[in-house]
C-alpha positions in Angstrom: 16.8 107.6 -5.2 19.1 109.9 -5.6 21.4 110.7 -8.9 24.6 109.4 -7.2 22.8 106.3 -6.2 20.8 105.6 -9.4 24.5 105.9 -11.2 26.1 103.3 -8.8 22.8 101.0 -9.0 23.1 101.2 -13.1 24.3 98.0 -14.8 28.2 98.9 -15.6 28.8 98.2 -19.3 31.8 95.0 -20.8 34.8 96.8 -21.6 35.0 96.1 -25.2 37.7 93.0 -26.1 40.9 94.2 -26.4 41.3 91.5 -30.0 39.2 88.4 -31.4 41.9 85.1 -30.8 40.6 82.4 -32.7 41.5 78.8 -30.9 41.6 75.7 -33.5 40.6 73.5 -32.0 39.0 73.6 -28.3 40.1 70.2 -26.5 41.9 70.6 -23.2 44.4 73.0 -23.9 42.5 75.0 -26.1 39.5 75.7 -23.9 41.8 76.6 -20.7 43.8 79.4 -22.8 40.3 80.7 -24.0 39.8 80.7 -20.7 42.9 82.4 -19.6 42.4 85.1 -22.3 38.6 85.6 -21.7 39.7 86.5 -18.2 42.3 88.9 -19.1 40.5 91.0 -22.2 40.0 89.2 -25.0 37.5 87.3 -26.8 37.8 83.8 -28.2 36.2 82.3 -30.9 36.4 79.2 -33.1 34.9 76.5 -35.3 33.2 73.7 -33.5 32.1 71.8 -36.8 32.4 68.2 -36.4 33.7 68.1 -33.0 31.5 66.5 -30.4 28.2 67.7 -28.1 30.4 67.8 -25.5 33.1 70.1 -26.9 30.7 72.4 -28.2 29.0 72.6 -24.7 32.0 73.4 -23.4 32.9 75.8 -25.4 30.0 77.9 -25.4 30.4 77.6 -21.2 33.3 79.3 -21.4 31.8 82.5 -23.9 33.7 81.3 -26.7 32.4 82.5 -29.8 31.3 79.4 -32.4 31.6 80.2 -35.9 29.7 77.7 -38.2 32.6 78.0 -41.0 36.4 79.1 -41.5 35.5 82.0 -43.3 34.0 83.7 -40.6 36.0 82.7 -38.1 39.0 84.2 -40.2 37.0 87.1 -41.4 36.9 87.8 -37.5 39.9 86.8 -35.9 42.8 89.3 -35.4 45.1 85.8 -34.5 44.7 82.2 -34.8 46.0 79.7 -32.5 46.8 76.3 -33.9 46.2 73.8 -30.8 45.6 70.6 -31.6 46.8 66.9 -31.8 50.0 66.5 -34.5 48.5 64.8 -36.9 45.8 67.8 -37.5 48.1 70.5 -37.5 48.7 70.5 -41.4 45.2 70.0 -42.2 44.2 72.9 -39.9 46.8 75.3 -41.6 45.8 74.4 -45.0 41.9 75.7 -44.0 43.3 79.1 -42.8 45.3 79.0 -46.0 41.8 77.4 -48.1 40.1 80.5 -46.8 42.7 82.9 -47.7 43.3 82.0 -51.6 39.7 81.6 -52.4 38.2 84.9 -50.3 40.6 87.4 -51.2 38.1 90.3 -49.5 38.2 87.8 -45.9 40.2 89.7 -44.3 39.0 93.1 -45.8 37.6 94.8 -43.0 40.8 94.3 -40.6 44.1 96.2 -42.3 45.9 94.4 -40.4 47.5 90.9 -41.3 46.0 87.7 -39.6 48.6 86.1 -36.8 48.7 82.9 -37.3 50.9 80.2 -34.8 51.2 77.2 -35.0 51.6 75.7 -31.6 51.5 72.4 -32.5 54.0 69.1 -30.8 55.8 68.8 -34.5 59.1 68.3 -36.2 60.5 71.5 -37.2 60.3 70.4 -40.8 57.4 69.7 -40.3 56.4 73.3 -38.9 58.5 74.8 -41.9 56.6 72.9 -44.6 53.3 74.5 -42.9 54.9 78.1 -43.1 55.5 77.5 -46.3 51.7 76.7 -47.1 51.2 80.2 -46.2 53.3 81.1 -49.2 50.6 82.0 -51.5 48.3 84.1 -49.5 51.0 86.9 -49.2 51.5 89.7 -46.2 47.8 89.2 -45.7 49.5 86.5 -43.0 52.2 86.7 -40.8 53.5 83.3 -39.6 54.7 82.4 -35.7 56.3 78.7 -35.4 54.8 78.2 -31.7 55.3 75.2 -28.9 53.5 74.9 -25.8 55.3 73.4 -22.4 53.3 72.9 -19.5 49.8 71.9 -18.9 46.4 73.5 -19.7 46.0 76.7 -17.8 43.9 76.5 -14.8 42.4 78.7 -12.0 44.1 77.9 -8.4 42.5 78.4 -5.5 43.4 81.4 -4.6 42.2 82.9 -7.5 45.8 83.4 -9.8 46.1 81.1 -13.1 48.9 78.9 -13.5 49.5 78.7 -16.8 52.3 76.9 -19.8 54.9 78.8 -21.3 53.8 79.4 -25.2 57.5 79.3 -27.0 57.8 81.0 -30.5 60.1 81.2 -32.8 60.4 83.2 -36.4 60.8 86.1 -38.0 57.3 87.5 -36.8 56.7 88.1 -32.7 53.1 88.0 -31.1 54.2 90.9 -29.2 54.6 93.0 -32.2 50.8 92.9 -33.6 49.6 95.7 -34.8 47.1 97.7 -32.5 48.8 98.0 -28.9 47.5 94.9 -27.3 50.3 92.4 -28.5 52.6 93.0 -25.7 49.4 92.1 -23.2 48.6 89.1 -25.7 52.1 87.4 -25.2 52.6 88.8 -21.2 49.0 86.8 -20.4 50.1 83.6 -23.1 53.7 83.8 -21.0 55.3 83.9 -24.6 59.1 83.7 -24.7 60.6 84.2 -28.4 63.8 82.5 -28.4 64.6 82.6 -31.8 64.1 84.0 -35.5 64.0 81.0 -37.2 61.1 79.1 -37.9 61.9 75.2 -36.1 63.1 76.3 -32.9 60.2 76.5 -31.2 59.2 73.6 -32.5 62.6 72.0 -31.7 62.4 72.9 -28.2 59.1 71.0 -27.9 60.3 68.4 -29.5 63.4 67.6 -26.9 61.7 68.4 -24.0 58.7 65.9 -24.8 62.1 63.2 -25.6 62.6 63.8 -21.9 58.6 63.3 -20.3 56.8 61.6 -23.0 59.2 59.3 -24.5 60.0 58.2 -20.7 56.6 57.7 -20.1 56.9 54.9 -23.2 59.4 53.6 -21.2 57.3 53.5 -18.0 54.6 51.7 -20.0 56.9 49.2 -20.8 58.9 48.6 -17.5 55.2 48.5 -15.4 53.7 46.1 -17.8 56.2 43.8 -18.0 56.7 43.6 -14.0 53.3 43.2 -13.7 53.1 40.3 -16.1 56.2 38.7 -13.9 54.8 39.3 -10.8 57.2 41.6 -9.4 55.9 44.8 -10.0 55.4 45.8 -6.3 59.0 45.0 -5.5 59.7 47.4 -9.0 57.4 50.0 -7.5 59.2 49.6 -3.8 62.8 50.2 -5.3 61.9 52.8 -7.5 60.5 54.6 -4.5 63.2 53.8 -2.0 66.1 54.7 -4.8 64.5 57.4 -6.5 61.4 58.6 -4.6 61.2 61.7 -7.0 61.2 59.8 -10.2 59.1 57.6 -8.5 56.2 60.0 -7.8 56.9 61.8 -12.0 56.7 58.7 -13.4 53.7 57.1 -11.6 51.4 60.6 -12.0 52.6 60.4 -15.8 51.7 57.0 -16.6 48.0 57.8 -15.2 48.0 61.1 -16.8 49.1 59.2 -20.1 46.1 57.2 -20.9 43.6 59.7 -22.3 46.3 61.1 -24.5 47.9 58.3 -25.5 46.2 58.3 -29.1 47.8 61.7 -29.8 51.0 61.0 -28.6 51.3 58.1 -31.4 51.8 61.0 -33.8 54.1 63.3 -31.0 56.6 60.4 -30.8 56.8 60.3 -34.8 57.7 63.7 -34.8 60.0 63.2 -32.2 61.9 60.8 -34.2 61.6 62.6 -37.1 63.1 65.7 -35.4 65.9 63.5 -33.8 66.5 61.9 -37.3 66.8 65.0 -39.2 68.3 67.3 -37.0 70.7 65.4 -34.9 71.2 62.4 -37.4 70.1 59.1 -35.0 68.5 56.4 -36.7 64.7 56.4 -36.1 64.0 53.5 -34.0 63.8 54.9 -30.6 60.9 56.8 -30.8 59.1 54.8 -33.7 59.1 52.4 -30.8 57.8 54.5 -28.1 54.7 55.8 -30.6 54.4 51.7 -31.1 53.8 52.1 -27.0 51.5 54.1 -27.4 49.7 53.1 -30.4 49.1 49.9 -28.4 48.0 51.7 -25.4 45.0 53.5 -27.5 44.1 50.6 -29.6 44.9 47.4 -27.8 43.5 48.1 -24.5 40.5 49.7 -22.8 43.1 52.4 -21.8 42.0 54.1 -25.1 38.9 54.8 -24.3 39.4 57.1 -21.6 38.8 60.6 -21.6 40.1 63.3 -19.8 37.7 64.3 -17.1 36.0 61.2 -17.5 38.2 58.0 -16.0 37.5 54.6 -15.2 40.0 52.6 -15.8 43.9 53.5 -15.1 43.4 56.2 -12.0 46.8 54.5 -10.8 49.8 53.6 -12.2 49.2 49.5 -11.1 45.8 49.6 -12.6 47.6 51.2 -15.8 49.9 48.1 -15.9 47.1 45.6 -15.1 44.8 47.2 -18.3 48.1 46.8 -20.4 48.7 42.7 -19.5 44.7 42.4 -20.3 45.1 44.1 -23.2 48.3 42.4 -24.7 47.6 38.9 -23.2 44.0 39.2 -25.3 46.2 40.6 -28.7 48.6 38.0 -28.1 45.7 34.9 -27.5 44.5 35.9 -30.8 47.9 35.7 -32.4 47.5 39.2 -33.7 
């Protein structure tokens, strides 16, 4: 063989990684941005302990790097991604932060200051009182107040990504990490700083899910109720023959709804919360949608499913049929 040959037939060494992102934690969103960035350059790690078989395996199927404690995950991460259900976002910040204030030397080997956004579907006083966690620990962090819009990023078929847009907010930029790879970080992440406070971000996420999520609540309700009367084919008939548009949104969001419906209980609390405090409504609104929900998750079978594994609520009727089940048994029982 001859020297050019043997060169071409030579295994071709991995480019080295152009950072380490951690991802806490890896459900659905999580896992298809480690995917995204393990495609474009980087490596992804995190801290699978506690979560299910099923997550780890998933994890480790997509390269991601499992680190059996917090410590080494920070010791090794050059940015942390907070992507997880509301109601774990403070407790996730206050590990980084855990790690931090009792392992000074953590983050001795990197000179540079750990990233860390929150991405998170929160009030933005909520957001601000987890920057503020961060308080302690110094410039050895730099705070982003992060939302993402859009669905988990996914590989079409002709090989291109679609992918959310990751909105930030604050004084501190993704794009601006030390090292030369931020700008590539926040071009593959589609990051769009809108502002240099820390709530916006959060803000935004917080209106725009008013407009899908909390209509979705009112979906729930409309289909359910029809279907107890009887008339919810005629419902479905004027919808579509009105609206055919909205018709198609809201029927692919109430099937898409039932597997998340348990985290959205928190989402619509933060919603009101953020409606409440920032634009001064009374709270009711969305403390009843996150009731919808709430009764969605626990009161019928719709709570058990899981994303990628669905039996019940594949259509919108069959998502109104589980709901007068569930509520006709909760109501029986006089619960």
């Amino acid at each position: 063989m001859s020297s050019a040959a043997a060169a071409a037939a030579a295994p071709v060494a991995a480019a080295p990684a152009l950072a380490t992102i951690g991802i806490l934690s890896i459900g659905g969103m999580g896992l298809g941005i480690a995917k995204l960035l393990r495609v474009h350059g980087f490596a992804v790690a995190t801290n699978c302990h506690g979560r299910s078989v099923d997550t780890v395996e998933r994890a480790e199927a997509a390269l991601v790097t499992l680190y059996p404690t917090d410590e080494e995950l920070v010791r090794n991460c050059d940015v942390i991604l907070s992507v997880a259900p509301p109601r774990d976002a403070t407790e996730i910040a206050a590990r980084v932060v855990s790690v931090l204030s009792s392992s000074p030397s953590a983050r001795a080997a990197s000179a540079a200051p750990l990233y860390f956004a929150d991405m998170n579907a929160i009030a933005p006083s909520t957001v601000r009182a987890i920057g503020h966690l961060f308080t302690p620990v110094g410039s050895s962090v730099r705070f982003v107040d992060g939302s993402i819009i859009g669905g988990p990023p996914s590989l079409r078929a002709d090989g291109s990504w679609s992918a959310p847009v990751l909105y930030t907010s604050g004084p501190h930029r993704l794009e601006d990490v030390p090292g030369g790879w931020g700008a590539r970080l926040s071009e593959v992440l589609r990051v769009r700083h809108i502002a240099d406070d820390v709530g916006a971000a959060s803000g935004l996420k917080m209106c725009f899910a008013s407009l899908s999520k909390g209509y979705t609540a009112v979906a729930v309700q409309a289909y359910t109720s029809a279907r107890a009367m009887g008339v919810l084919g005629e419902l479905r008939t004027v919808l579509g023959e009105v609206a055919p548009q909205r018709a198609a949104e809201t029927e692919g969001g109430l099937v898409g709804m039932a597997p998340k419906a348990y985290r959205w209980v928190r989402e619509m609390e933060e919603i009101s919360k953020t409606h409440a405090e920032e634009g001064g409504f009374a709270p009711e609104l969305f403390i009843g949608a996150a009731g919808v929900y709430r009764a969605v998750a626990e009161d019928t079978v719709l709570g058990e499913e899981r994303i990628g594994h669905r039996r019940r609520g594949t259509t919108a009727e069959d998502i109104a049929v589980a709901m007068v089940e569930g509520l006709g048994k909760k109501r029986e029982a006089g619960e």
